[in-house]
N, C-alpha and C positions, 0 to 999 in steps of 0.2 A: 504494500500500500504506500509507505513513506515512498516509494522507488517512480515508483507513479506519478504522486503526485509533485515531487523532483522535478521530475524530467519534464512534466508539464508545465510547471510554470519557470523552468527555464526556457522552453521550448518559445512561451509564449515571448518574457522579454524578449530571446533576441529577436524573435522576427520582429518583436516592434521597433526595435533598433536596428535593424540588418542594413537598410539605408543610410542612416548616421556613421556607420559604421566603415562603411562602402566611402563614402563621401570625403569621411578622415583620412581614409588611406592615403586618396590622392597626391596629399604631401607629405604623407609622414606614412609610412607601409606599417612600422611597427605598431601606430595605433591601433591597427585592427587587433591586434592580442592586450594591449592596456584593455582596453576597452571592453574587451568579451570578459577578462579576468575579472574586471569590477562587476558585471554583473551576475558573475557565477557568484562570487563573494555576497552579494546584493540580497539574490536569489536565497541560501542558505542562509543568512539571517532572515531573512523574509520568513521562508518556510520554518526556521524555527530549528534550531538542532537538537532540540527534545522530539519532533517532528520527525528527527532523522535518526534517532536512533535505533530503529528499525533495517534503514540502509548498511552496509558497512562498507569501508572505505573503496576496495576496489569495485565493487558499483558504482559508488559513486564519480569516481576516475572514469569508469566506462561511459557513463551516461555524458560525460563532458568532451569527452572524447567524439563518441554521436555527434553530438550535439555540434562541435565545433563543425566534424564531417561535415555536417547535412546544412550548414548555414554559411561559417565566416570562410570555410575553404574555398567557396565557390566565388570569393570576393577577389576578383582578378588585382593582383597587388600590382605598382608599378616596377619596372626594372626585369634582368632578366632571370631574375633566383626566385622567382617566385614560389615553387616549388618547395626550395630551401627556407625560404620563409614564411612558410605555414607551417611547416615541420615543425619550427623551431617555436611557434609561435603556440603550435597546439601542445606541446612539452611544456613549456612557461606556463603556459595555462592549466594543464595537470598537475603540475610542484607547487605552485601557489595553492589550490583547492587541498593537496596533500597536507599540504602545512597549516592553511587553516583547518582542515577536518582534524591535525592530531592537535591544535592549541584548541581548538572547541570542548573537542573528547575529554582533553584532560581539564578541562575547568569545568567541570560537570560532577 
């Protein structure tokens, strides 16, 4: 259930932002991982990490992972590493969520 509704209302931010998102890149490529990062970050307080303790980490890692898939990867970055920088972007994006999931866990 927690897994669920996770993924859903991340699902929902980014698409609300997936433009914003797209837009920042233009001049700056790495925005598109700041950017997703704050809103996973967002999203888990949002949903509440009592909420989440149902999930356990590597779901939660998976789900972000999705998520990034199915959204910010498709955001054509400028230059020619594109490739290279969604990679790296969707990784920063996983360590961060990692690190907040174990400093949440343990203040609990």
């Amino acid at each position: 259930m927690a897994e669920l509704m996770f993924e859903k209302v991340l699902r929902e931010e980014v698409e609300r932002s997936v433009e914003d998102i797209a837009a920042s890149t233009r001049k700056r490529p790495l925005a598109a991982g700041s950017k997703f990062v704050d809103i996973v970050i967002r999203v888990v307080k949002q949903v509440g990490f009592e909420q989440l303790k149902g999930l356990d980490k590597v779901s939660a890692l998976a789900i972000v992972g999705k998520v990034y898939d199915d959204y910010i990867s498709k955001i054509d970055l400028p230059g020619e590493y594109d490739t290279v920088f969604h990679a790296l972007l969707k990784q920063a994006a996983s360590a961060a969520l990692g690190i907040a999931w174990d400093k949440f866990s343990k203040s609990e």
